[in-house]
C-alpha positions, 0 to 999 in steps of 0.5 A, a space after each residue: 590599599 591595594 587588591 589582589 587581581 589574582 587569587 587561587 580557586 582550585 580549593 573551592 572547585 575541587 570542593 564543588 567537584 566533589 560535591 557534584 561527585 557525592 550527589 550523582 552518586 546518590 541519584 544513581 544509587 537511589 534509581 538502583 534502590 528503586 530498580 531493586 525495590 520494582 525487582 522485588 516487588 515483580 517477585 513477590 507479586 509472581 505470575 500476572 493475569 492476562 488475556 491472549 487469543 489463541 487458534 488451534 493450527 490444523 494441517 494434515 498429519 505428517 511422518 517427518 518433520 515438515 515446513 507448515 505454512 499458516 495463512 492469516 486471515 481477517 479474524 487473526 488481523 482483528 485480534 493482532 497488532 498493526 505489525 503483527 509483533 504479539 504474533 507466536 507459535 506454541 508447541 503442546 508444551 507451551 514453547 515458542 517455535 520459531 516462524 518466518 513471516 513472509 507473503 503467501 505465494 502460489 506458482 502457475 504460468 502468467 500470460 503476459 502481453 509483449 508490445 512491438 512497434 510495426 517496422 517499415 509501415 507503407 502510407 498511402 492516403 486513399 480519397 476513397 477509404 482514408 488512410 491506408 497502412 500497409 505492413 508486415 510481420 517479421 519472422 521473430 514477430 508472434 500473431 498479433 492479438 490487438 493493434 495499438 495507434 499513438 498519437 499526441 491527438 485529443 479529442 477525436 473519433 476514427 473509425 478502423 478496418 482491418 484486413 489480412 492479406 494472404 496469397 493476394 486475397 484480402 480477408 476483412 479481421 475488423 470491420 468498423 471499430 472505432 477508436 477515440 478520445 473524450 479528454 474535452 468532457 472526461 478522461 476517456 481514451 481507447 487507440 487499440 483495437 483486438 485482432 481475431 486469430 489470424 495466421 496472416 503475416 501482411 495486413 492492411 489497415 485503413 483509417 477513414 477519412 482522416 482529413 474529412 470532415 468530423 461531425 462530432 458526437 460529442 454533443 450527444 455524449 454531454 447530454 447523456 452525462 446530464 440529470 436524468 431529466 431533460 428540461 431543455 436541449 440545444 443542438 449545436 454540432 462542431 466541425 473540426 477540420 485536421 489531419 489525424 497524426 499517427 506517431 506509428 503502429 504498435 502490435 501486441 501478442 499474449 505470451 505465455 510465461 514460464 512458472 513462478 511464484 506470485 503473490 496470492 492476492 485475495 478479497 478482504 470482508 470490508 463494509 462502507 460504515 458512514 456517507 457523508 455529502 460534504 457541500 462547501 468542497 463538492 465531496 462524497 465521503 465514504 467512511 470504510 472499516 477495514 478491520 486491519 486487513 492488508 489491503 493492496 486494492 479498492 474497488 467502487 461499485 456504482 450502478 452510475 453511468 457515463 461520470 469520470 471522477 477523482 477518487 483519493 483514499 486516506 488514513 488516519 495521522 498520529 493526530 486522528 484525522 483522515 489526512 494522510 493520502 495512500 492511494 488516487 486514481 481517476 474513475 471513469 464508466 462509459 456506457 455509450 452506443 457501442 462504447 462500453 468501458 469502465 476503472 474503477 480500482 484504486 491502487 493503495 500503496 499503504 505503510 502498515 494497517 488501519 482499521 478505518 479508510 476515507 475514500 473521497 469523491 470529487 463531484 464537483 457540479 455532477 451529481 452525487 456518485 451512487 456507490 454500492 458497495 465498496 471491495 477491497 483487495 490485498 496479499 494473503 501474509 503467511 507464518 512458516 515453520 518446521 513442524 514435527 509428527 505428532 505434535 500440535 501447535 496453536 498461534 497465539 496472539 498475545 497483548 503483553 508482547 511488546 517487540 517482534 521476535 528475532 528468531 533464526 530463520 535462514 534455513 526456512 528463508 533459503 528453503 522457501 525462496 521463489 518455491 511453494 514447498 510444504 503444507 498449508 494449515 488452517 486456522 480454528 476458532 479465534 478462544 479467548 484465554 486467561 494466562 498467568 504471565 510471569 513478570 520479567 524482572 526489570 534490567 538496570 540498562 532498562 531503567 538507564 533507557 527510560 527517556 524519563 530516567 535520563 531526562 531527570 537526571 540532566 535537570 538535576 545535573 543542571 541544577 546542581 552544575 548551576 548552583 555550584 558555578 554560582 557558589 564558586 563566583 561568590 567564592 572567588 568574588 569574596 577572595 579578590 575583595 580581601 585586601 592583600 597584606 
């Protein structure tokens, strides 16, 4: 008896198809049933109680319509979302009115400082005095203020004089100033020094004895950076003998800028809320309530002396711990015979806002920094808007507000921009408001796009594309084992 080897199935996956046809459809109409249900639901239930924060917006009374600027403060930071999405301006009637967010920008001259390098110096090594360099200013060159040498050198002291040379007399500028490096016990550095108002264009610098030999300081400045208490000491001074290499001279002047607008950076209200020693990592951790302000910049104050510390500052990951780095720097005070020079500013380069900051202390074997008090430092953000006589307008920060607004804002762009036009407001009293909120009814493309909708309706299609396969096997396999008449 033989069997058939082939055999025809379209039947039976033209009844499958249907079949997976019939019960899609009735998954899809079910979810509209349940979006039309949730539909009328929302309408029957109407307006929905909620709580918003709103602030009244002062600003001088105006005769035209006039672009206000609102500047947020701490207590709006408080109360709004991280990205400031429930942000809204309200007219009297309620309405909505367009704003532009943007940084607050205030306009004035900056002195900044320009750098050149000297052109043509003239060394001549001196057994007496030291090295000596001669140069001269070209006629595009401005008054120097300060004198800058680099070198590759670490680890040395020199001490510089400085004289104007005019009509062949000499007028000593600066006397004795030392320049340094402390790299052997702490980031310590200084190669520049300032010059007083001169209207010398030649100037002579001498650096003493660079080949002699160097008695170190060092060892003083280590017994200074020990406990306050000296049990034991022991005196040991170190003779180095080399050369002090100067790759060249640089000069430095303050030149005046022409008007701009920069960004209006202010002090937040920040508070230490925690100090905690941490033993097995040698660590000083200052917990930090920030209040969701923008911050830019820390500042530590200590009244410790003569330390050099690694500061890093972190926030807090998805998953709740302080473990994402958004600022480090090396902080140093020295405070040592004529030597006072002190950083102590943490730069922050932060995505968004947080409420809370961990700023860690390297102490390794030193003792524990003292910190006094901890500043913080950022951009003043502000809401622009055209305003009309006679009408009041209040910023609302409402919770029940999901999404940013998309609102049109071109001509407030194009008006605003490198430009500090138009009134500046003040915000009032942060008042807590109960609103009716009328329920939005809910989209069938909302529902479509909920990753739960989707996901449920791949598992079923799944099941479903799986037990037909297996119905339609069985189908075929009792087909081919039918005997062929």
């Amino acid at each position: 008896m033989k069997r058939s080897t082939t055999c025809s199935n379209s039947p039976v996956l033209a009844s499958f198809g249907a079949f997976v046809g019939r019960v899609v459809a009735i998954a899809f109409l079910g979810l509209a049933g349940a979006d039309r249900n949730s539909y009328a639901q929302d309408s029957a239930a109407g307006n929905q109680p909620t709580n918003q924060f709103e602030r009244v917006i002062h600003f001088s009374p105006i005769t035209d319509q006039e672009i206000v600027r609102v500047p947020f403060d701490a207590a709006l930071y408080g109360k709004a979302s991280t990205d400031l999405h429930d942000v809204r301006i309200l007219d009297g009637a309620g309405e909505e009115i367009p704003f532009l967010l943007r940084r607050q920008m205030e306009t004035h001259s900056r002195i900044e400082q320009t750098t050149w390098t000297v052109s043509n110096p003239q060394l001549q090594p001196d057994t007496k005095e030291g090295l000596v360099v001669q140069f001269s200013l070209d006629k595009k060159d401005p008054s120097p203020k300060g004198l800058r040498l680099v070198t590759p050198l670490t680890d040395f002291e020199q001490t510089l004089k400085l004289f104007a040379v005019e009509d062949s007399a000499e007028i000593l500028l600066v006397d004795s100033e030392v320049i340094f490096d402390y790299s052997k016990y702490m980031n310590v550095r200084r190669t520049e020094i300032s010059i007083p108002d001169t209207s010398a264009r030649s100037f002579r610098l001498v650096i003493s004895s660079p080949t002699a030999d160097q008695k170190s300081t060092f060892l003083e400045l280590t017994q200074e950076l020990q406990a306050d208490t000296e049990v034991s000491r022991r005196e040991e001074i170190t003779i180095e003998r080399r050369p002090f290499r100067i790759d060249r001279v640089e000069l430095f002047a303050d030149v005046e800028e022409q008007t701009k607008s920069f960004p209006v950076l202010v002090e937040y209200p920040i508070s230490i809320k925690e100090v905690r020693q941490v033993a097995e990592r040698k660590e000083t951790v200052l917990l930090v309530s920030t209040g969701s302000v923008p911050l830019q910049r820390l500042e530590l104050d200590t009244p410790s002396k003569n330390f050099s510390r690694r500061v890093s500052v972190m926030s807090q990951a998805t998953d709740g711990k302080f473990s994402q780095e958004v600022g480090s720097a090396q902080l140093s005070r020295v405070a040592f015979r004529e030597i006072k020079q002190s950083q102590l500013a943490i730069p922050l380069s932060m995505v968004g806002r947080h409420t809370e900051l961990e700023v860690v202390i390297e102490n390794r074997d030193s003792p524990v920094l003292e910190v006094s008090r901890v500043r913080g430092f950022g951009y003043v953000e502000e809401a622009a808007f055209f305003a009309l006589p006679g009408q009041a307008y209040r910023l609302v920060c409402a919770p029940y507000r999901t999404t940013r607004p998309d609102y049109d804002v071109a001509a407030l762009d194009a008006v605003l921009t490198n430009t500090t036009t138009g009134a500046v407001a003040t915000l009032g009293p942060v008042v807590e408001k109960t609103v009716d909120v009328v329920a939005s009814p809910r989209r069938w493309i909302d529902l479509v796009n909920q990753p739960w909708v989707i996901g449920s309706v791949v598992v079923v299609l799944v099941v479903i594309l799986g037990g037909g396969l297996y119905h339609a096997s069985k189908q075929i396999d009792n087909n081919i084992d039918t005997p062929s008449k």
